[in-house]
Structures are given as C-alpha cells and as structure tokens.
SEBA-950805 format. One line per 8 residues: number of its first residue (from 1); for each residue x, y negated, z negated of C-alpha. Coordinates in steps of 0.5 Angstrom, whole numbers, plus 500, padded with zeros to 3 digits. Layout:
N
NUM	X:Y:Z; ... .
This chain:
974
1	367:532:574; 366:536:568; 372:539:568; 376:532:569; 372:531:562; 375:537:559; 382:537:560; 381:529:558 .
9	380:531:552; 385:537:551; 390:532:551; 395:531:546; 399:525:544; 405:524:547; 410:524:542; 407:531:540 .
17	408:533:547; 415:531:546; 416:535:540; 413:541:541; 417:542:549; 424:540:545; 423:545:539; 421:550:545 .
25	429:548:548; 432:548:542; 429:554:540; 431:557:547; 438:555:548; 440:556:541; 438:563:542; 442:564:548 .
33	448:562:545; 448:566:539; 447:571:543; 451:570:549; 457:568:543; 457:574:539; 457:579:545; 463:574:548 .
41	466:575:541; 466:582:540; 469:584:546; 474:579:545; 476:582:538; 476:589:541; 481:586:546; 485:583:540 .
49	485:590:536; 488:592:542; 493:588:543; 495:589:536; 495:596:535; 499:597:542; 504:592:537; 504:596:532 .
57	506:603:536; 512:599:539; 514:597:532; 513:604:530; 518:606:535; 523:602:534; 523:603:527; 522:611:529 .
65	528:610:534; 532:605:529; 531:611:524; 533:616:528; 539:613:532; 542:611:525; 541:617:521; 544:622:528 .
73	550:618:528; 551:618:520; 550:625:521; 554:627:527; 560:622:523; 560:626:517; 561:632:520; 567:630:522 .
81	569:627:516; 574:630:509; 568:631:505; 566:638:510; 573:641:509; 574:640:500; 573:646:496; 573:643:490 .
89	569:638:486; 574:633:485; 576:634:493; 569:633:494; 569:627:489; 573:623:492; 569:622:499; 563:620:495 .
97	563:613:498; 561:616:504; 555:618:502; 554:612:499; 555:607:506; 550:612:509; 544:612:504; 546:604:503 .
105	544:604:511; 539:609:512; 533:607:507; 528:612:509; 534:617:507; 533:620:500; 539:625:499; 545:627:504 .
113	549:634:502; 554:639:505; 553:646:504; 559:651:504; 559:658:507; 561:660:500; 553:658:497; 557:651:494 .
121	552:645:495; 554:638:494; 548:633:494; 548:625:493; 540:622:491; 537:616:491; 534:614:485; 527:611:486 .
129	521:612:481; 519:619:484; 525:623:482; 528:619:476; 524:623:471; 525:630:475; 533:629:473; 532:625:466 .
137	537:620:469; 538:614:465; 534:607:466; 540:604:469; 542:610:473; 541:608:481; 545:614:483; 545:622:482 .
145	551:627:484; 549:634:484; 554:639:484; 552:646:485; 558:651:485; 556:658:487; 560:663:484; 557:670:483 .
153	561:671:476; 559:664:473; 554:659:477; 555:652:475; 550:646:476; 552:639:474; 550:632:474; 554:626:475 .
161	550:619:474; 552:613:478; 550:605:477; 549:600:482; 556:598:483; 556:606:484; 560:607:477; 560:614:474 .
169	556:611:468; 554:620:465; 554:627:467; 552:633:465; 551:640:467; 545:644:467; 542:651:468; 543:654:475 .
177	537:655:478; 541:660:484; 539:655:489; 543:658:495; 543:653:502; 546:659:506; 538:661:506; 535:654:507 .
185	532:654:514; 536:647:517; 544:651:514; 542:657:518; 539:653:525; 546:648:524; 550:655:523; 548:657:530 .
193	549:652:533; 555:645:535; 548:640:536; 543:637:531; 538:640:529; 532:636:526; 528:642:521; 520:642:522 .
201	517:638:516; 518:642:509; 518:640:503; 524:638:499; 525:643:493; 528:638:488; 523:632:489; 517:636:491 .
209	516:629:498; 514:631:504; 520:630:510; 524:633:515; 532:634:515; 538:632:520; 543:638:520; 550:639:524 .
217	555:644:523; 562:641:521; 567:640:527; 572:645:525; 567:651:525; 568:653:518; 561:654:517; 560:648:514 .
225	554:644:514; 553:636:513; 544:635:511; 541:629:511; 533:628:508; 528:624:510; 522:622:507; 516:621:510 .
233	513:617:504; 516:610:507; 515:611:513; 507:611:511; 509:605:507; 512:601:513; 505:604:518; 500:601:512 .
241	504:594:513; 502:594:521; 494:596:521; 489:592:519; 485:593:513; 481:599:511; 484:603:518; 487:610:518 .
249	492:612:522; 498:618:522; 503:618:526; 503:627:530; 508:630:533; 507:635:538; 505:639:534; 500:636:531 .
257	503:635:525; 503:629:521; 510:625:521; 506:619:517; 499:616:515; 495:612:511; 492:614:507; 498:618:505 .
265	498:626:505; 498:627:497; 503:630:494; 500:636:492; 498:638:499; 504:636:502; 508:642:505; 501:646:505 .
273	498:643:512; 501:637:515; 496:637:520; 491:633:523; 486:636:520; 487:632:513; 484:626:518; 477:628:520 .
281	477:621:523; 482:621:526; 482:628:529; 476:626:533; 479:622:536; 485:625:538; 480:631:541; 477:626:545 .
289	483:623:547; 485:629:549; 479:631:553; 481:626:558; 477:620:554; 479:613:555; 486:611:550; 481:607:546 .
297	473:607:545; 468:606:541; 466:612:536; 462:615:531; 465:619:524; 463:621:517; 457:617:518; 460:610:520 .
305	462:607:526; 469:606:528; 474:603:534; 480:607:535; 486:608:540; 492:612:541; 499:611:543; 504:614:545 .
313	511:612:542; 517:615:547; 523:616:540; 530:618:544; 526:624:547; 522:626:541; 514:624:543; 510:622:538 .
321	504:619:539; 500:613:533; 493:616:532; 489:609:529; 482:608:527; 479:601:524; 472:601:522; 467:598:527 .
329	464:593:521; 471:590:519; 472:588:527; 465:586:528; 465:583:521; 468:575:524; 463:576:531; 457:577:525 .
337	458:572:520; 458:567:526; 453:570:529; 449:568:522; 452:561:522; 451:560:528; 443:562:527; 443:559:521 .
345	446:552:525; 440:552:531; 435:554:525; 437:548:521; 439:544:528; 432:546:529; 429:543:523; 433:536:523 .
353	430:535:530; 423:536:529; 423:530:525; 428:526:530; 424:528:535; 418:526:533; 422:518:531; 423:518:537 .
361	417:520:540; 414:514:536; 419:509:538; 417:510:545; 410:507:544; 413:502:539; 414:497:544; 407:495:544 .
369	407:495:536; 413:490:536; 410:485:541; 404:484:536; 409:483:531; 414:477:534; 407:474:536; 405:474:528 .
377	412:471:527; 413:467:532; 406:464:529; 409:463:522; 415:460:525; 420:467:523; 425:469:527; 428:475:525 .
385	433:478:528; 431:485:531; 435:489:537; 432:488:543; 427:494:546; 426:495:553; 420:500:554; 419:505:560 .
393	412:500:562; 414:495:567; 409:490:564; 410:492:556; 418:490:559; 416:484:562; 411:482:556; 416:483:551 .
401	423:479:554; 418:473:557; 417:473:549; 423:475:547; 425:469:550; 420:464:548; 423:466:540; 430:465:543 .
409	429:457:545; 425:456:540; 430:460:534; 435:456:537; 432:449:537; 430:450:529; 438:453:528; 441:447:531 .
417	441:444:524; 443:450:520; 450:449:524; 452:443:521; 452:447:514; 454:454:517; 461:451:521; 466:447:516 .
425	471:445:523; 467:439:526; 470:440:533; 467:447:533; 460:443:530; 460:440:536; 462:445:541; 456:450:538 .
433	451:445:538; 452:442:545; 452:450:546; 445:450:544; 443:444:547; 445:447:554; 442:454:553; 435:450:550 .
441	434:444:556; 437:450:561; 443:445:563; 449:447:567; 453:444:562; 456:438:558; 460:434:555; 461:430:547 .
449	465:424:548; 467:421:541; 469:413:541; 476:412:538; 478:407:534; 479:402:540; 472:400:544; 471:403:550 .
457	475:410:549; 473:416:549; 475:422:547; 471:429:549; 471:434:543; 467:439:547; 465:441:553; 462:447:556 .
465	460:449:564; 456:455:566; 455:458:558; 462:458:557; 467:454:553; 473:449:556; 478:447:552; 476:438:551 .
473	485:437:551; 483:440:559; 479:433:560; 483:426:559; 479:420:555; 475:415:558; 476:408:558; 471:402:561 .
481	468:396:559; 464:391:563; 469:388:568; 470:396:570; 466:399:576; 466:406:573; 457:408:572; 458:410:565 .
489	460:402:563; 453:401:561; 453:407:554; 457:401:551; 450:397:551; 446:403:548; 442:405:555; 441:412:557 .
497	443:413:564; 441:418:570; 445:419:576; 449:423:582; 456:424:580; 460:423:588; 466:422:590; 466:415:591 .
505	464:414:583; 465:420:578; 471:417:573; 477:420:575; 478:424:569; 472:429:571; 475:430:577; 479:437:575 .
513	473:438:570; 466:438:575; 470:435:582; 468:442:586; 461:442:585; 460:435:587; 454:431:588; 453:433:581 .
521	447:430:577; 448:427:570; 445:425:564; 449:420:559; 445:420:553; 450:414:548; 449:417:540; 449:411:535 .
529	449:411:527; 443:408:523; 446:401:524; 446:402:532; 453:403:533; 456:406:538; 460:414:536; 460:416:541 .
537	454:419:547; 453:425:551; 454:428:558; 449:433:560; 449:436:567; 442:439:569; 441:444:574; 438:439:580 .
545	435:432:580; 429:432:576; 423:429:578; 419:424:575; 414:429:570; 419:433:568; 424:429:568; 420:425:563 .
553	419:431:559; 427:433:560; 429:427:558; 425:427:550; 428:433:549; 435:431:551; 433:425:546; 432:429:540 .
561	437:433:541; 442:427:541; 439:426:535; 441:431:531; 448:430:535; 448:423:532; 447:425:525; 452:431:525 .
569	458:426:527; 456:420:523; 456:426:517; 463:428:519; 466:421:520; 464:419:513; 466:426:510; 472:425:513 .
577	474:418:511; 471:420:505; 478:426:505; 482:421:507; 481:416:502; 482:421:496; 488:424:500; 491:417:500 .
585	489:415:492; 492:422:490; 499:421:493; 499:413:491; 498:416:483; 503:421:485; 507:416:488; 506:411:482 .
593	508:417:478; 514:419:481; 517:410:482; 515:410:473; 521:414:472; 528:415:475; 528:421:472; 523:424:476 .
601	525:421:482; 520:423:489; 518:430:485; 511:430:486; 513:428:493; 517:434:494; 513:439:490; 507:440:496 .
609	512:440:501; 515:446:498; 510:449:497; 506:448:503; 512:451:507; 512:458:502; 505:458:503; 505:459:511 .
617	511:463:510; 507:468:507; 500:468:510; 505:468:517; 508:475:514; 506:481:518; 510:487:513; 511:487:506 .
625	507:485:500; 504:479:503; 502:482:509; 494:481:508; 495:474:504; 491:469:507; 488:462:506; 482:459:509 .
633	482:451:512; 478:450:505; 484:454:500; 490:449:504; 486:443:502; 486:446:495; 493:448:495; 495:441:497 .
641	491:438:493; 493:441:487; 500:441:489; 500:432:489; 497:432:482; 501:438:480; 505:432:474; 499:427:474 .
649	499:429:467; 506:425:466; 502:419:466; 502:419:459; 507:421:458; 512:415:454; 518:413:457; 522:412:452 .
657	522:420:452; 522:422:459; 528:417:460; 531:418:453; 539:418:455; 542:419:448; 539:421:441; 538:414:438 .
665	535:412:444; 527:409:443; 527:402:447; 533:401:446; 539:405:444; 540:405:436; 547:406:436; 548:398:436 .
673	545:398:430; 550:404:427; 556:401:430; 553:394:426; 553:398:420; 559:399:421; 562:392:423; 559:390:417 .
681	563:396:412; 569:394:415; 568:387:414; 566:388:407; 572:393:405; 577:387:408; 572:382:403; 573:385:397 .
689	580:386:399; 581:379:401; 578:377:393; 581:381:389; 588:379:392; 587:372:393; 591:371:386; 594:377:386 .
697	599:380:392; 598:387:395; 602:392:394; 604:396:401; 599:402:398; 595:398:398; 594:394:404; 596:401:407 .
705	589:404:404; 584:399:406; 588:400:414; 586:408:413; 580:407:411; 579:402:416; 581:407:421; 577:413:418 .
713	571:409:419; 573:407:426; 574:415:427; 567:416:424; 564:411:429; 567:415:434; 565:421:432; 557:419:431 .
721	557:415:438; 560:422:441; 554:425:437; 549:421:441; 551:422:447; 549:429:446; 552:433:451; 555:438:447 .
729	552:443:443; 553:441:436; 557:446:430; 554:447:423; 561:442:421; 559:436:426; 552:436:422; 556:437:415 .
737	560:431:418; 554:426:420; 551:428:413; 556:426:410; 558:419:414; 550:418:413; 553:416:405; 557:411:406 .
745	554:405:404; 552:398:406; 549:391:403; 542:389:406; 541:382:404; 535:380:408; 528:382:407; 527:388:414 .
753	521:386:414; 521:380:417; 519:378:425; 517:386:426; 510:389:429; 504:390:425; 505:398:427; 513:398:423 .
761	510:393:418; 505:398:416; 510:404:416; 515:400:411; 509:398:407; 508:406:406; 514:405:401; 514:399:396 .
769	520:394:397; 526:394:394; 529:388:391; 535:384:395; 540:385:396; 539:393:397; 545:398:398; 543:401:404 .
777	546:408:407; 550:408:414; 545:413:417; 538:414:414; 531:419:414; 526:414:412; 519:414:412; 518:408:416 .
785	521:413:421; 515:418:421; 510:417:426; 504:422:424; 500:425:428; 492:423:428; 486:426:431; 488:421:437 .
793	494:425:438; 492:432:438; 490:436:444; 482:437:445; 481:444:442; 476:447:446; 481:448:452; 484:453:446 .
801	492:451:449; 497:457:447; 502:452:445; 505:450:438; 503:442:436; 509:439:431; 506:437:425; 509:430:426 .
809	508:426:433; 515:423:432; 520:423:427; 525:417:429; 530:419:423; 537:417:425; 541:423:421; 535:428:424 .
817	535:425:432; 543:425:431; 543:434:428; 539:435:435; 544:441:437; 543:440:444; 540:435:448; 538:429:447 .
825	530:430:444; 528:433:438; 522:437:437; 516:433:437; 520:430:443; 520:436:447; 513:437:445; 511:430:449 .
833	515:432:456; 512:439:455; 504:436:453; 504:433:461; 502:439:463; 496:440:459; 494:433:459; 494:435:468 .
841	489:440:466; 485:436:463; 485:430:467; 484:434:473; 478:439:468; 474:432:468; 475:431:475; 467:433:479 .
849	472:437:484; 467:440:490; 466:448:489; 472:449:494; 477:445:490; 474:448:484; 481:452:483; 485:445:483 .
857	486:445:474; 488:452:475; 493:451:480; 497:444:478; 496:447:471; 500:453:472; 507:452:474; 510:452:468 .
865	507:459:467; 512:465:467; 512:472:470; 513:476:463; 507:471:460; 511:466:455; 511:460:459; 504:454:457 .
873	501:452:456; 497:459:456; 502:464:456; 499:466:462; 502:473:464; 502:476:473; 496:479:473; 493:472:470 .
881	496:468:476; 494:467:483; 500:467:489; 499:460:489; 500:458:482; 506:463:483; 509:460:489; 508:452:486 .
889	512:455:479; 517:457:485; 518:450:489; 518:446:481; 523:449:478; 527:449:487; 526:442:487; 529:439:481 .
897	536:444:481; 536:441:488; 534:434:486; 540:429:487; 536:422:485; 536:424:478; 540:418:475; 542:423:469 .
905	545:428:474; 547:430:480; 543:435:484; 547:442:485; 549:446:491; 544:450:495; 548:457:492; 548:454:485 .
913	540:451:485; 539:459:488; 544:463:483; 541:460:478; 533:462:479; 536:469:481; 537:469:473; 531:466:472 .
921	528:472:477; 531:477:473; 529:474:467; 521:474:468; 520:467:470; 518:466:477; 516:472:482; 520:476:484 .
929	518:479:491; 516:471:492; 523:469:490; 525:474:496; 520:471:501; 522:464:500; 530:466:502; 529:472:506 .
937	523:467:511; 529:461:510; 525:456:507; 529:454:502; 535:453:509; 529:448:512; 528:444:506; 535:443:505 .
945	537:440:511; 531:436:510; 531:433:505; 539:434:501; 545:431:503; 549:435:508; 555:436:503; 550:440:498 .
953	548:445:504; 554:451:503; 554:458:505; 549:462:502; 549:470:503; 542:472:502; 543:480:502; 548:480:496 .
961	543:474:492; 536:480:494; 541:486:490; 542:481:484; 534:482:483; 533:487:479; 526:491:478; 521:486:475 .
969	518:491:470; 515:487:466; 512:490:459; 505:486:457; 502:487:450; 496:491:449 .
C-alpha cells in the first residue's frame, strides 16, 4: 500500500510526460537520420567521384587518341610531300603552307621541321607567350620560319616572321648556333627505320617545353626526315579542366614517365625527371595500385586523406594509364555540411517543439477549462464563436456538445433579429429565418407564403425540408377562400391551425412539395401587420404529432418566431414601397424634364438605358481591363438612380435658351422687328421722294436711285435674316458688314416705354429718355438689352465649381447676338445650358440620399467630364472618376448624336454617331478602353435596333473603327 502511495506521488502531469517522451524521439530519430544520411551520402559521392574520373580517362584517350592519329598522318603525309625534296630556302619557301595547314589542325603541335642529310634544318613555330621572347618576334607576329643552313665554309641562320594571314611581315638573320639534327635522337631513329618513330620525352632545345617528336623518314629514301613537336604543356591544361578542384593527376606511360599533370612539371625541372616521383601523392597510389590494390580506394598521404584511382587509357596501341587523387575533405566537404544543417535542423526542430509540444500537451486538458468558460458566457448571454474541441474523456465530450448545443439554440433564436440588418435581399431574409425557425422548434421544415395583391393568394418565398433549402418557384401559389374546402381557408380569419396533411385534403400545390412523406403534421401560423392585416402565414412541418404539454409549449415558440417573421416582411414591404415611389417620382421628374423641351426629347429616358447595358457588358466581361469590375444589388440602384436624374438640372434652365433656334430669337424671334425697321426705311426713303417731287418731277437717276437703294436694303435684310439663322461660320467681312447695316437709320415717333413689364421698364429707365421723335439705328446694343448678374444668379461658392461665370447673365444686344461666329448662343447663353450640370450636383447634393446612394451627386454630376481633365464643372481628370461616371459620359454624348426626335436635327447614321466619338477618343474626351467595350460586347448594335429607325442601322466595321483608337496617354499637370 505504501507503495501505491509513493509511485502516486512520482507522477508527473501529463503534459509534462508528453514533452519529455517527444523530445526523447525527436532526439533519437533525428540522430538516426543524420547519421545514416551522411553515411549514405558519402558513399554516394565516392561513387560519384568515380564515375567521373572514369569520364575524365575517356576524354583523356579520345583526346590522346585525336592527337596522335591527326598528327601520325599529317606526319606520314609530309613525308611524301615536295618539301623533303627542296634543297634551297626558296624551294622550301614555297611549301611552307603546308606547315601551316598541319599547325592550324594539331593544337598541341608547337614546331614541325625537315631535317636533311646534309645538316639543313627547316623548322616553322608557333608563336604563343612562352617563345616570343625567345625569338624577339614582333608583337603582331604569329608565326616564325627558321632556316638553318649548314655549310661548313659559311653556317647561315635566319629568321622569316609571319602575320595571322600567314604574310612575311620581317626576317633577319642571326648567328648560328651549329645546331646539327643529324645528331638529334629522333633523325637518327627515322633515318634507320621506313616507320614513325615517337622519340622519349626531351626537351625541345629552342623553347626549353617539355615533349615528345613524331619523326619519319622521307618516301625517296634520300635521308631526309619530316619532325613534328608536341608540347605537354596543353595536354596538362586540357586534364586540369577534367578534375575536380585541388586534385592531382599525371597522365604515365609505361615507363612511368609522366606524359601530363596538374600541377604541372616546372619548367626548370623539366627534362631532368619526368617520372612519377615528382608526385609523392600520386606515387602512392600508383604503387599501391600496382600491388594488386583496388583501382580505387581511399588512402592517406602527405599528412591528408586522399581518394584515388587509376585508369588506363588504351591510345592506337600506346598504353597510358591516368593517376588522379582528390582530397578526401573536398569529397566529404558537401556530405559534412549537411550533416551540420542537417544536426542544426533537428536542434532547432527540437527547440521549436518543445514548446509545441507543450501546447498541445496543455490543450488536451483544456476541454475542461473550456466548459467552465461557455457555462460563464452562456450566463451573460455571450456567444462567441469558438471552434468545436472534442476531448479524448468520453463524459467531457458528451458534456461539452450537450452545452454546445444549448449555445447553439439559444445563439440562433438571439441572431434571428440580426438577419433582417445582415441580408439587403428580402427572399434571402426569409429563407434565413425559416431556417433558423426550423433549426430552433426542431422541425422537418417549412414554408413562408406572402399574400399577393389579390385576397386569397399566396406566393411561397421560402422554403426548406430536412435542413436543406427548395427553390419557392418549385411550389405553385395557393388560393382558397371560404366556399373552398382546402383546410387552410381559415388563415384568411387570422386563426392558428393544426392538422394532418392526407391524400384526401393537402392543397395540390404541395402534393410534389411533401406528397411523399404523407401523412404529414402541419402547423399554419397567419403573420399579420400591427393593424391585423393578413401578409402572409407560415407553414411548419413538426416531426410528429404533438401532444397537449408539448404542443402548448411548441406552439408559443412557433407564435414568436411568427413574430419576428411579421415584423421582417412588414419592414420590407414599406421599404419597398417606399423604393417604388421614389423610383417612380425620379422617372415622372425626368419624364417632365424630357416633354419640357422638343429639343431634349426622351434623353433622360435613353441615357440609363444605355448605361445600364455598358454597365452589365462590363461586370459580364471575364478578360481584359474589366474583368474584376463588379457592382453590388446596392451600386446598381445607384447607378440607376444617378442615370434618371443625370439632367434634373435642366429644370432650371430657361426655354427661351434651350430652345433658342436662331440668334435674335428670345420669346419670340426678333427678326420681326428688324425686318419692320426695314419696312419702315424703306417707306420713309419712298416718302421723302414722294414730297420733294410732288411738284417737281424726277429725273430717271433719280428714280433709278431710290430703286437701288430700295433693293440694297432688301439685300441688306436678306443678309441679316441669313445671319440669324446661324448655320454658317461667320467672317471677319460679314461682321464688318452687320456693323455697318446697324448704322442705318430710322424715325421712332412713339415713347418705347409704353404697355412694357416692369423688368424692361427698370432696364430703359437706366438711361434717361430721349425726346421724340428720335432717329434710331436699324441694329442696336443697348443697355436695356444687358441682364447683370446678381447675387441670386451666381453659383454657390462653396461647391468651388471650376467654370468660368460670364460677367453678365444675359446680353440680348441685337449686333452682339447677330456676330456669334457659330451657332445660335452667346457666351452668357452657353454658359446657361452648360450650368445645368452644376445645378444637378446641387440639387441632388441636397437631397438626404441613404449611405448606399451616397455616390448619386458624383455619378449624375460627372458626365460632362473628360478623360484628359477639361471638361466641368470640375475639371475632373481619369484618375478622379469612377467607371460609372465614365460609362454615363459614354452613353450622353451616343444618345444625342443617335437621337433623331430633336426638331432641329435629324439623328445621324450608326457609323456617323461611332466615327465621330472615335475622335472624341483620340482626343481624350471618353475612355478608351470603355469605348472598346461598348462596340466590341454590341451594346451600341442592341440599342440601335431598340430604339432607332431601321434606316439609320448601317454597317459598322468594328475591327477598323478599334485601330482608328489611338493610345490614351494622357499628360496630367503636376
């Protein structure tokens, strides 16, 4: 028993069990691994090393085998050339190029020679860094001829050196040095023999390089012999690019002399002993090697370790073998360092899981903890949202979902009120609160049906069987009235109704809904408005009949929750109607707006629809620059909005202006009133001619007089009333012209004062009145024809507009209306029709929009803006405005090139209207790449045949219409 006792208390907790036996595994296994990786791995790049130094031995053979082979038959073709048979410099000049060919194919050949049986020694050499200063050859010098002619009464040795195009650029002769080849070993050897010699190494006594010489006698036996010398210096070049870093190697023959190796012979010890000795290293292991050792193995030398191996090359015959020795730690230097990381790692590993370890050595036991938390939240109505933990003690597991699912129900009966804030989309309202209604009363499922606007029918909205959702289009309205035997006829009373749903009475529109799972329980719940009227009621399906005690308590529930239900659809209805009657007053201000003017025609009716079709084109494009615009249910009535009242400035803007057809036109068109003048004129020109000739007859000038100026100022008239009209541009001669018609005078017998307005009164009373009768001019600027601007008439200053106001309001002067070069308006005209925009923005800017159409005074405000940031009212560039407004700017300036109900212009053809805003493209107006969409997706096409005539739908060619559009880039002040 005491026992028991003691080991009770040695026990530890058991998240500290748990992090001492994983650190003692992470420690094992991660030791394991280490070690057993860098075994693996080491032998792995012994093997490696292998493999790669029997590649270096067959590169080294087929290059061995590529020199030799070359250099054998260049030789034994030599031997039969010319050259062995010239007996005088100039002779042997002229075959020179041969040696050149063979030097140019043999890189490791450095001289090639002919050698006579009298002493004469021809020889042509490679220039390279080692022996141009041995012959002081030029720097531009690649090539030296020596010609060594051997005469016992005069020795000659000269000098001939060539340029890379093998020209002799000097030459020179020098001081014999009596060299004889007769007594060099490889002429004796050839001169005794018809096969090629290959001399031992020796060192060539002219460059002091260490090699060897291919020698054959000539073909006519005339004692002459054809030399060739190869340097070994290359050849150990071309072994130190096949090993490895910081190896030795030497390539031995038979003999053990030493054909090449890294580090090379120097070139002071060269020819005093080419043997293997030189490599204490590689001696080793060629002895042990030798000995009958593996060709590879691991072995110690000069104090480090080394692995080596030897190959044999097989060269036409000549056996070679390549001795090559690479330090044991460059091999091992890979296999180490990740053996280091690799104990760093599962060090590091270890570190970072003790305290993972420990988490989740703490978590296990934190089941319990959590249970005394959601009992604590549960009692202050808080319902946080944790992820579920399950716990490995079955009674903490049941526990905790037992209360997990108290949360549940009593989370999901709090939040039904927060999915009337949470959802904007009322049938997703409803489907979400019948699903909480199901989920909380534990039903099979359920139906809302809403009442239509005829008594009696029904509509479901939502319905959900077994947790899951059913489209409410898959159910049939209900209708029933009194006179109908359907069992639900009493909800039209306002009763709460319970039954069984049978064969013989379910409503035929739910026979596909629940027809299968008959008999089927049913509670019908009617949801009224404050004032008891019928909205709509609720069928619910409960699992099983209820008794009286539960069903009492089931049945408050239900009442409740029916509750909640009444109040979401009653809100709903009067949001919605109140959207219907804003929607409806916004499109009878636009209707009135459009049936002001003629001019104006159905725009304000056209405008959304063509905005709304390049909105959709863009939120349905997948590629290109619209592919991740969107618009929410929200931005689309904003949109829509702002599209209706884009011109409800226009209200305020005068007809006399938007309206006005000629330059003199105000109410009326004044050009009456000039062509009066003129009537009266000319009645007073024929008066005065009348009187001073009713004694006195006319002579025929003078009658012929008075008919020209009579004609003149029916000219004159003419020309003003085409002035009027203002359809041309008008010429600096045509205003000189009105400027000087306006100088004509007529007689004003009567006070102009008379029967007019007060307004006009207090604008002639400005002046003081003239005395009658007055001479008047036929065209005037007067300042009863000035209309100043007020304080009333200026824009608001704190919208800070960026548009220019004209000093004056109006300025009705009959010679200033008249000189407008084009059109029909003056400044201060202009000005008007363009200050409807800016009267939309503060119209709108007044209007209490709701937070999701706060945007309505920005979007309608900005369609006259442009691209490149001068259009207005704010001078707004592309990087200020939003797709939207772009896309309005778009359909405005479509619409009223297509429009064809203006009376003072017929619309123009599809191609003409597209043209035309291609320039307005290229010249920074509307958005480019929105332009491309609205031809490229056809809503310019789909419009058209909507709403023009067919006659103006010609053929447009889109492809060529998008090259026209030049790049959009635009240059924006800093």
């Amino acid at each position: 028993m005491q026992n028991k006792k003691m080991r009770f208390k040695s026990r530890y907790p058991l998240h500290i069990q748990i992090a001492a036996l994983f650190t003692l595994l992470i420690v094992s296994i991660g030791s394991a691994i280490v070690i057993f990786g860098h075994s693996q791995l080491s032998k792995l790049t012994e093997d490696s090393t292998n493999r790669q130094y029997q590649k270096t031995g067959e590169a080294i053979a087929a290059e061995l085998n590529a020199i030799t082979r070359n250099m054998v038959m260049s030789v034994n073709l030599l031997a039969d050339s010319q050259m062995m048979q010239a007996t005088s410099l100039e002779s042997r000049m002229k075959f020179v190029n041969q040696f050149f060919e063979v030097l140019k194919q043999n890189d490791y050949t450095t001289a090639i020679y002919s050698a006579y049986p009298n002493g004469d020694f021809f020889v042509l050499w490679r220039l390279y860094k080692g022996n141009r200063e041995l012959f002081q050859a030029p720097d531009n010098a690649k090539w030296v001829v020596q010609s060594n002619k051997f005469l016992d009464s005069s020795p000659e040795k000269r000098i001939f050196f060539f340029d890379s195009n093998q020209k002799v650029i000097s030459e020179k002769t020098m001081e014999n040095d009596s060299f004889d080849p007769r007594k060099r070993s490889w002429y004796m050897l050839a001169a005794k023999s018809q096969n090629l010699i290959t001399s031992p190494l020796y060192t060539f006594k002219f460059t002091g390089e260490t090699g060897f010489t291919f020698s054959i006698q000539a073909k006519n036996n005339n004692q002459a012999v054809i030399g060739l010398d190869v340097s070994l210096g290359s050849l150990s070049q071309f072994l130190q690019r096949n090993i490895p870093p910081g190896s030795q190697a030497a390539i031995v023959n038979f003999a053990n002399e030493t054909i090449a190796s890294v580090p090379q012979i120097k070139q002071n010890e060269a020819g005093k002993n080419n043997k293997i000795e030189q490599f204490p290293v590689l001696e080793k292991l060629l002895e042990a090697h030798q000995a009958g050792n593996a060709s590879s193995s691991l072995f110690s030398a000069e104090g480090q370790g080394w692995y080596g191996s030897v190959v044999r090359l097989n060269d036409n015959g000549n056996k070679y073998q390549l001795v090559i020795a690479t330090p044991s730690d460059y091999l091992t230097a890979d296999a180490n360092s990740i053996r280091n990381r690799s104990t760093l790692i599962a060090f590091t590993l270890l570190l970072v899981s003790l305290p993972l370890v420990w988490y989740f050595s703490l978590r296990i036991s934190r089941p319990l903890i959590r249970l005394r938390h959601d009992a604590d939240a549960i009692s202050n109505l808080y319902f946080d949202e944790r992820e579920d933990e399950s716990s490995v003690i079955e009674e903490v597991d049941d526990l905790h979902k037992a209360m997990s699912k108290m949360k549940l129900t009593l989370k999901q009966f709090i939040s039904m009120g927060s999915l009337l804030s949470a959802k904007d989309n009322f049938p997703e309202q409803m489907q979400g609160l019948l699903n909480e209604t199901t989920k909380i009363a534990t039903l099979k499922g359920g139906v809302i049906f809403i009442t239509d606007k005829e008594l009696g029918n029904f509509s479901p909205i939502a319905c959900n069987w077994t947790g899951r959702n059913v489209r409410a289009s898959d159910i049939s309205s209900l209708q029933f009235d009194k006179d109908n035997a359907n069992p639900l006829w009493q909800i039209l009373e306002g009763e709460t109704l319970t039954g069984i749903f049978e064969n013989e009475n379910i409503p035929k529109p739910l026979v596909s809904f629940v027809g299968s799972h008959l008999p089927l329980p049913y509670i019908a719940v009617p949801m009224q408005t404050h004032d008891q009227q019928l909205m709509g009621f609720l069928l619910l399906f409960p699992p099983q009949e209820l008794n009286a005690e539960r069903g009492y308590a089931k049945m408050q529930l239900i009442h409740a929750l029916a509750g909640s239900l009444s109040v979401a659809i009653e809100t709903q209805h009067l949001l919605q109607e109140q959207k219907n009657l804003l929607s409806a007053f916004i499109e009878l201000i636009a209707g009135a707006i459009d049936a002001k003017s003629a001019y104006t025609g159905g725009h304000c009716q056209r405008v959304p629809v063509i905005t709304q079709m390049l909105a959709k084109a863009a939120v349905e494009a997948e590629v290109g620059p619209f592919a991740s615009f969107t618009l929410s249910d929200n931005e689309w009535e904003e949109l829509h909005t702002a599209c209706w009242l884009h011109d409800c400035g226009k209200i305020t803007t005068p007809e006399a202006i938007v309206d006005k057809s000629t330059k003199l036109e105000l109410i009326y068109d004044r050009i009456h009133e000039i062509r009066m003048r003129f009537e009266v004129l000319k009645r007073e020109k024929e008066i005065a001619y009348l009187r001073k000739h009713s004694s006195v007859p006319a002579s025929i000038e003078e009658e012929q007089s008075l008919n020209d100026e009579l004609r003149q100022l029916d000219d004159d008239f003419y020309f003003i009333a085409q002035c009027n009209i203002g359809g041309e541009f008008i010429s600096d001669s045509a205003l000189a012209r009105i400027q000087q018609i306006a100088q004509y005078q007529w007689t004003r017998t009567l006070d102009d004062t008379a029967g007019v307005s007060r307004e006009e009164l207090e604008r002639k009373q400005r002046l003081p009145a003239a005395s009658l009768p007055i001479q008047e001019s036929m065209l005037a600027d007067k300042e009863e024809h000035i209309i100043y601007r007020d304080s009333k008439s200026r824009l608001p200053e704190e919208y800070q507009f960026k548009i220019k106001e004209p000093a004056l309001l109006y300025n009705h002067g009959e010679i200033y209306n008249l000189s407008i070069r084009k059109g029909t308006l003056t400044e201060e005209e202009r000005f008007k029709i363009n200050e409807h925009i800016m009267q939309t923005i503060i119209m709108l800017d007044k209007l209490p929009f709701p937070r999701a159409m706060a945007n309505v005074p920005v979007i309608a405000g900005g369609h006259h803006e442009r691209m490149d940031g001068k259009g207005y009212p704010y001078q707004l560039n592309y990087t200020q405005m939003s797709i939207p407004v772009r896309m309005m700017a778009i359909a405005d300036v479509f619409e009223a090139l297509t429009a064809d109900d203006r009376p003072y212009k017929k619309g123009k053809l599809l191609s003409e209207s597209l043209n035309i805003m291609v320039h307005m493209v290229n010249e920074n107006h509307l958005d480019r790449e929105l332009f491309i969409l609205f031809l490229q997706s056809g809503v310019y096409l789909d419009y058209a045949r909507s709403y023009l005539q067919a006659d103006k739908i010609d053929t447009v060619d889109i492809p060529a219409m998008v090259s026209r559009l030049g790049p959009q880039n635009i240059q924006l002040a800093e």
